[in-house]
GUSENU-171899 format. One record per residue (C-alpha): chain; x, y, z. Coordinates in nm, 2 decimals, padded with zeros to 4 digits. Example, Ala and Ser with C-alpha at 12.3 -4.5 7.8 and 13.67 -1.06 7.14 Angstrom:
<sites>
SITE  ch       x       y       z
SITE   A   01.23  -00.45   00.78
SITE   A   01.37  -00.11   00.71
</sites>
This chain:
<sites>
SITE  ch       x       y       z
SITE   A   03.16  -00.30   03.29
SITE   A   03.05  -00.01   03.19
SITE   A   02.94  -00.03   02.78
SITE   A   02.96   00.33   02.73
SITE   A   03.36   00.31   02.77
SITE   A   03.32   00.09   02.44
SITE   A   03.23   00.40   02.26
SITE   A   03.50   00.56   02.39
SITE   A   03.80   00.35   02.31
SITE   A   03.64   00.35   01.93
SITE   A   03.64   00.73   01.93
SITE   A   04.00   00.70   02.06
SITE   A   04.11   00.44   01.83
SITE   A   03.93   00.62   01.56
SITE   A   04.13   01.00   01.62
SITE   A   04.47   00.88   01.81
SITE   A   04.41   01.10   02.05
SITE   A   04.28   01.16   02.38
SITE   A   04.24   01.48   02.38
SITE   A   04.07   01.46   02.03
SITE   A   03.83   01.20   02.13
SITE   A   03.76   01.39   02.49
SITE   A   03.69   01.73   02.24
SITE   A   03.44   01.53   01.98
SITE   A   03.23   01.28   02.27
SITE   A   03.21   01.68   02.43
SITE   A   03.45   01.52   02.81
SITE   A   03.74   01.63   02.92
SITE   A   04.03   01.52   02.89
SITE   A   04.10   01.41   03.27
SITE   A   03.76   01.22   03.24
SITE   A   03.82   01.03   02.95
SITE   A   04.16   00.96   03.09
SITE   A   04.03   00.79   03.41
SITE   A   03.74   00.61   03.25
SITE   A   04.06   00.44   03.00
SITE   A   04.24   00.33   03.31
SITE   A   03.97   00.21   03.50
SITE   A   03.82   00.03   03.15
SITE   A   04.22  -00.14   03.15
SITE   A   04.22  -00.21   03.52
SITE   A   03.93  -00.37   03.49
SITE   A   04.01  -00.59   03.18
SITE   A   04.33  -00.68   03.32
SITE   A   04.54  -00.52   03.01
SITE   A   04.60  -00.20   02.82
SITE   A   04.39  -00.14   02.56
SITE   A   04.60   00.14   02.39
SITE   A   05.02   00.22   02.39
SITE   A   05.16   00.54   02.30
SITE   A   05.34   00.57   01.97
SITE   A   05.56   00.84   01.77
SITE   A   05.23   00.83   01.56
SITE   A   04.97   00.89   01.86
SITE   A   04.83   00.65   02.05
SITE   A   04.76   00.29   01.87
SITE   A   04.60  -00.07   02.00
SITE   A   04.81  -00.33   02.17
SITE   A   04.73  -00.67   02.05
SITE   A   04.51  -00.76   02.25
SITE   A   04.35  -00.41   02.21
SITE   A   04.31  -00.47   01.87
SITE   A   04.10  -00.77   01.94
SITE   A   03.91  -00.56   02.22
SITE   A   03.83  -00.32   01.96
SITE   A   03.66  -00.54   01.70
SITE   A   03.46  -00.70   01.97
SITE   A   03.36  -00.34   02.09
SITE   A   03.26  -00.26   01.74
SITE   A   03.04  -00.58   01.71
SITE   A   02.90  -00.49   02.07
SITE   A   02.78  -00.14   02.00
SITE   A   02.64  -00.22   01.65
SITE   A   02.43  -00.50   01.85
SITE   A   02.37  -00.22   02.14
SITE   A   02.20   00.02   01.85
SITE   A   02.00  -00.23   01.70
SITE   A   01.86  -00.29   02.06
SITE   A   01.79   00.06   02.11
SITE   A   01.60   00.14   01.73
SITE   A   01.41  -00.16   01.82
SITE   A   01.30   00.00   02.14
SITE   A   01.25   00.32   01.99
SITE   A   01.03   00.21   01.68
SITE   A   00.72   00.26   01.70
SITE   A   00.52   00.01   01.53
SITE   A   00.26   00.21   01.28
SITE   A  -00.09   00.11   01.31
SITE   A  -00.21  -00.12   01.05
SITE   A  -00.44  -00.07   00.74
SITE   A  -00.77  -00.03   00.83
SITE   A  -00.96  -00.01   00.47
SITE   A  -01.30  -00.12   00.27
SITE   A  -01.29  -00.13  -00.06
SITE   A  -01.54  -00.23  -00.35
SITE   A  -01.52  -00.57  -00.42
SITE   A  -01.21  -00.49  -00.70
SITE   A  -01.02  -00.85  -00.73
SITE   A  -00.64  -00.63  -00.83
SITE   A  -00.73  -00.47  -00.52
SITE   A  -00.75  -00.75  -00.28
SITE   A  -00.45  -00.94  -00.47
SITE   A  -00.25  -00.64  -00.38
SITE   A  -00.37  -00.61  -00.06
SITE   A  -00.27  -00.96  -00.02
SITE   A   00.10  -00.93  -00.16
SITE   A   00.14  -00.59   00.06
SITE   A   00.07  -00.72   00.38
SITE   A   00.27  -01.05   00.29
SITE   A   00.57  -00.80   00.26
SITE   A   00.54  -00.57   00.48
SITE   A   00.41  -00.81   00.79
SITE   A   00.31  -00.62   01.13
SITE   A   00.24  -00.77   01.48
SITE   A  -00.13  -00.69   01.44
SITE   A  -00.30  -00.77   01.12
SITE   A  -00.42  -00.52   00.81
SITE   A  -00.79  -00.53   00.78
SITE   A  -00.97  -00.47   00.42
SITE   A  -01.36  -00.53   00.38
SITE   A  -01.58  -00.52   00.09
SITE   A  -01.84  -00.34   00.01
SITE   A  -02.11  -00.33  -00.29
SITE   A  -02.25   00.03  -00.24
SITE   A  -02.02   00.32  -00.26
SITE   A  -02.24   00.51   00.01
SITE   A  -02.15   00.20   00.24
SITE   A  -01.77   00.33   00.17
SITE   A  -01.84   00.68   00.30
SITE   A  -02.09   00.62   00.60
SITE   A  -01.77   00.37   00.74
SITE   A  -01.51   00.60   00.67
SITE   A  -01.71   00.90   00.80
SITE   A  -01.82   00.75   01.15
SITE   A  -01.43   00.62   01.21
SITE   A  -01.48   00.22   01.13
SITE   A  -01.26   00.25   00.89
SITE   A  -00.94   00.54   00.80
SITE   A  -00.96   00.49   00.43
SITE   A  -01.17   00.38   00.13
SITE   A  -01.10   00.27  -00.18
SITE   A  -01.40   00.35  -00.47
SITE   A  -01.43   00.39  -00.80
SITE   A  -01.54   00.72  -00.88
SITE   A  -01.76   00.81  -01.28
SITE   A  -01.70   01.11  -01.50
SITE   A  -02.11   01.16  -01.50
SITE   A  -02.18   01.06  -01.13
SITE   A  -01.86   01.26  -00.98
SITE   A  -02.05   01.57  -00.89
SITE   A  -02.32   01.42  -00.73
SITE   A  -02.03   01.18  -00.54
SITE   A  -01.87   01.51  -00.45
SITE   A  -02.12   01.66  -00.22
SITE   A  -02.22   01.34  -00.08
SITE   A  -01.84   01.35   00.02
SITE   A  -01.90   01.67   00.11
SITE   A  -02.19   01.65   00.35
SITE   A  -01.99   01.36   00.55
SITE   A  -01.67   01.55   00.57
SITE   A  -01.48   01.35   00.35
SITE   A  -01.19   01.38   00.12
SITE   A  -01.10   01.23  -00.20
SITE   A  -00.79   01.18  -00.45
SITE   A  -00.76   00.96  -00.76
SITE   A  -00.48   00.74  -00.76
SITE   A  -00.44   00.65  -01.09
SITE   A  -00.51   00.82  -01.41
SITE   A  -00.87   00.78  -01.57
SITE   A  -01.00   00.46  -01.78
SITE   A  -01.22   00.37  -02.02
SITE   A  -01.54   00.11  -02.00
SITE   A  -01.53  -00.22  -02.21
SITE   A  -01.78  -00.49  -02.25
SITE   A  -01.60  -00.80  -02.14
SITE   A  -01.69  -01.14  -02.23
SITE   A  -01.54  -01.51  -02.27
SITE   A  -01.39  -01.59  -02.60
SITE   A  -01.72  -01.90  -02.66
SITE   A  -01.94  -01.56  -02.65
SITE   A  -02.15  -01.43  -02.89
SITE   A  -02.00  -01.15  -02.94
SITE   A  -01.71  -01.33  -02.94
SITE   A  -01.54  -01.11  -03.34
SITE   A  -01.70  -00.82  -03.29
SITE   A  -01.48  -00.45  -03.29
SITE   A  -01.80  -00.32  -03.18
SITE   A  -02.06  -00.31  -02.94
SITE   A  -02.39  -00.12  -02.99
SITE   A  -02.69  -00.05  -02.71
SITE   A  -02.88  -00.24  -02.92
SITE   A  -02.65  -00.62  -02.88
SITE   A  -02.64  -00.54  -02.53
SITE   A  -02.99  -00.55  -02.44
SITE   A  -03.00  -00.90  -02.68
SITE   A  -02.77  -01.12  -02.43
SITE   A  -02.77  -01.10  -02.02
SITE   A  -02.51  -00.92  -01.84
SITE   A  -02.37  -01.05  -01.49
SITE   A  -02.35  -00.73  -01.27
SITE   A  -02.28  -00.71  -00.91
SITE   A  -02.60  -00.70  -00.63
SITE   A  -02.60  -00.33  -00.56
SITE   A  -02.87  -00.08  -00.42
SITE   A  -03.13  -00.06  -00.68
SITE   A  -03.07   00.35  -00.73
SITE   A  -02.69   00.27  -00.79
SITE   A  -02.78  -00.02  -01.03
SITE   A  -03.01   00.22  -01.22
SITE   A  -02.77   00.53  -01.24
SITE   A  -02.49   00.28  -01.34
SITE   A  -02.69   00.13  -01.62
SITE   A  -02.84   00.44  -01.72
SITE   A  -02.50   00.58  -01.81
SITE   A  -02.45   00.31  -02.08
SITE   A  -02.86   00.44  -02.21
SITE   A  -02.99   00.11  -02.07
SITE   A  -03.32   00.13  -01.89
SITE   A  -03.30  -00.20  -01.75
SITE   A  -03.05  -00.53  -01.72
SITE   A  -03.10  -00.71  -02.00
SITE   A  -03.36  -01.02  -01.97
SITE   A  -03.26  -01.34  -01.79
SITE   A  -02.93  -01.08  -01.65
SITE   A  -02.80  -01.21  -01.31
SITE   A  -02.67  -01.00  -01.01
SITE   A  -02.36  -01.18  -00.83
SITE   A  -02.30  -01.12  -00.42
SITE   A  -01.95  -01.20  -00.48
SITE   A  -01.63  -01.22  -00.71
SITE   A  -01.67  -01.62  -00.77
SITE   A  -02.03  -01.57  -00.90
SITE   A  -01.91  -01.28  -01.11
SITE   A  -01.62  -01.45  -01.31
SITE   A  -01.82  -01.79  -01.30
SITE   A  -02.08  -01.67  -01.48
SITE   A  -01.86  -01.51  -01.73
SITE   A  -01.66  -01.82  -01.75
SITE   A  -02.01  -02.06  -01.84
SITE   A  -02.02  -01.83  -02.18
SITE   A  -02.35  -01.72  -02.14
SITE   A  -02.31  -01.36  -01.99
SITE   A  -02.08  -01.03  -02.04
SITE   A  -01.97  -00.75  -01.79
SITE   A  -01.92  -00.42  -01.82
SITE   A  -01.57  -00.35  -01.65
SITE   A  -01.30  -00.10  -01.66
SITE   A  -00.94  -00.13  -01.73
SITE   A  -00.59   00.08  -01.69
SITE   A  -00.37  -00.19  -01.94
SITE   A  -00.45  -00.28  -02.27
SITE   A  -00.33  -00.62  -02.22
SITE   A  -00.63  -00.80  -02.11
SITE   A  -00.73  -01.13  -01.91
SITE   A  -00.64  -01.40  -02.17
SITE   A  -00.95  -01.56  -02.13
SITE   A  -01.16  -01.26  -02.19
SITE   A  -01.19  -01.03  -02.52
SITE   A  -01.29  -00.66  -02.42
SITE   A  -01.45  -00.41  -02.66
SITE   A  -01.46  -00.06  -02.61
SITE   A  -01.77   00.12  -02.55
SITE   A  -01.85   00.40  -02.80
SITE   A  -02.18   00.53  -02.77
SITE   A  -02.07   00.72  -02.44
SITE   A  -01.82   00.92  -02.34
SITE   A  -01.73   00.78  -02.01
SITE   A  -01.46   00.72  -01.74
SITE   A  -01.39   00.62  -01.42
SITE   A  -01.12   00.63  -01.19
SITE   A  -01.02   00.48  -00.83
SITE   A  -01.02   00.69  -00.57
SITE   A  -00.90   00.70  -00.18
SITE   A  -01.13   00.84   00.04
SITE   A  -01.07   00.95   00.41
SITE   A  -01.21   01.23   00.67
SITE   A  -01.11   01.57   00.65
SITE   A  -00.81   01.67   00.79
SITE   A  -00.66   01.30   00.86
SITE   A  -00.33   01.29   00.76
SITE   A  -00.22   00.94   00.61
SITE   A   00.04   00.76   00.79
SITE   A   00.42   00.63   00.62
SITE   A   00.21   00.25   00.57
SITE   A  -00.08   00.39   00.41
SITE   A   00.11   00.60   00.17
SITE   A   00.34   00.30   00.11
SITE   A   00.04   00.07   00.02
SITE   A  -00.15   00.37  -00.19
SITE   A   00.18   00.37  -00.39
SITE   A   00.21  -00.01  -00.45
SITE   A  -00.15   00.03  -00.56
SITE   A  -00.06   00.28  -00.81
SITE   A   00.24   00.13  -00.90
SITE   A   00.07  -00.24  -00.96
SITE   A  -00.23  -00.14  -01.13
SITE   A   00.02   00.06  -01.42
SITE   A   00.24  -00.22  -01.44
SITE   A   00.04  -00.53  -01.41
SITE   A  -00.14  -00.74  -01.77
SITE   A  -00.45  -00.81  -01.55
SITE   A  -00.54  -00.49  -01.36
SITE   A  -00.88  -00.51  -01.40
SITE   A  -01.25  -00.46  -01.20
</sites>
């Protein structure tokens, strides 16, 4: 049986007509015709009678209709499943940002593929750009500083890279557990930072420097500790002992944290996407850059 004479007993039933339903499938009228009577023969019963009104279902063409309707709708879904072709997955590194792997996490939950998303972390921005440049990975995720931004541009530059912010600019706050020292204080001077140890994460010791230098500090504070991962870094927070120096997009905070701007510099940062020249970012990649954006606006505990 012939499944394309389904489509053409709906057209039928749909217009009354023959000839109308011949005109819009773009047959003629003798072919539609014969493929109707050899559909009927073939069933054993008419599928259509003639009326004052056109040409209307019998009752057992009614029932043949709803089936062919079921049928065809089944036939479709068969054929966009055939046709779809299945986007690659994400294939991203990232600083090691906890909102970003939470996302990540949530995203590819939700929006499952046969193959698996991939997102590595990395410590040093550089690392970012040398994977993105030599193809291991199609995009980077990196937080980008007001002061350090033109010296990031040309090293995106020389490696043929391109970069966009996806969400607006934020401010740096000391963070710190509530059992703190500085646990009261509106304010934060260079001064109390270099009295208690900071928990910062292991990076090369140029980027530690410029990073610190931006806040005017020479130096970690003594008895400071460098953390390989995220555990380390919010352990050592948690013990009391030790702040961090983190940005934010929300000014509702972590409740077990207080944050306090920092005013002796004028300084932001934003988080940028990073990928080669020219690539053009697929329908999942823009989908997940937008739940990124969306999430980190929205979200009490966006933080780095």
């Amino acid at each position: 049986m012939n499944t394309k004479y389904f489509e053409y007993c709906l057209k039928i039933a749909e217009l009354q007509s023959i000839n109308k339903a011949a005109s819009a499938l773009y047959l003629s009228q003798p072919y539609l015709s014969g493929c109707l009577k050899s559909l009927e023969s073939e069933l054993g019963f008419s599928v259509f009678s003639r009326s004052s009104s056109g040409i209307v279902p019998t009752p057992k063409g009614q029932i043949f209709l709803r089936l062919c309707r079921e049928i065809v709708g089944k036939l479709e879904e068969i054929q966009q499943l055939a046709d779809r072709v299945e986007e690659p997955p994400l294939s991203l590194a990232s600083l090691p940002l906890s909102y970003v792997m939470n996302i990540f996490l949530d995203f590819t939950h939700t929006h499952p593929l046969t193959l698996p998303d991939t997102l590595t972390e990395y410590t040093s921005p550089l690392q970012l750009f040398t994977s993105v440049g030599s193809g291991k990975y199609r995009m980077a995720l990196v937080l980008i500083d007001s002061i350090s931004r033109e010296k990031t541009n040309r090293q995106l530059a020389q490696l043929k890279l391109h970069s966009f912010p996806i969400v607006p600019e934020a401010p740096y706050y000391v963070a710190f557990p509530h059992d703190h020292p500085f646990s009261g204080c509106r304010e934060i001077t260079l001064e109390d930072l270099m009295q208690h140890p900071m928990v910062y994460y292991m990076i090369p010791r140029d980027d530690l420097m410029q990073f610190l230098g931006i806040f005017r500090m020479s130096a970690p504070p003594a008895n400071s500790i460098a953390a390989t991962n995220r555990g380390q870094y919010f352990g050592a927070m948690s013990s009391g002992h030790y702040y961090a120096i983190m940005s934010c997009w929300r000014f509702q905070f972590h409740p077990e944290l207080q944050y306090v701007p920092i005013t002796h510099v004028q300084y932001t940062v934003t988080l940028n996407c990073v990928h080669r020249e020219g690539y053009k970012l697929n329908s999942r990649e823009r989908l997940f850059l937008q739940t990124l954006h969306d999430r980190m606006l929205s979200e009490p505990e966006a933080r780095l």
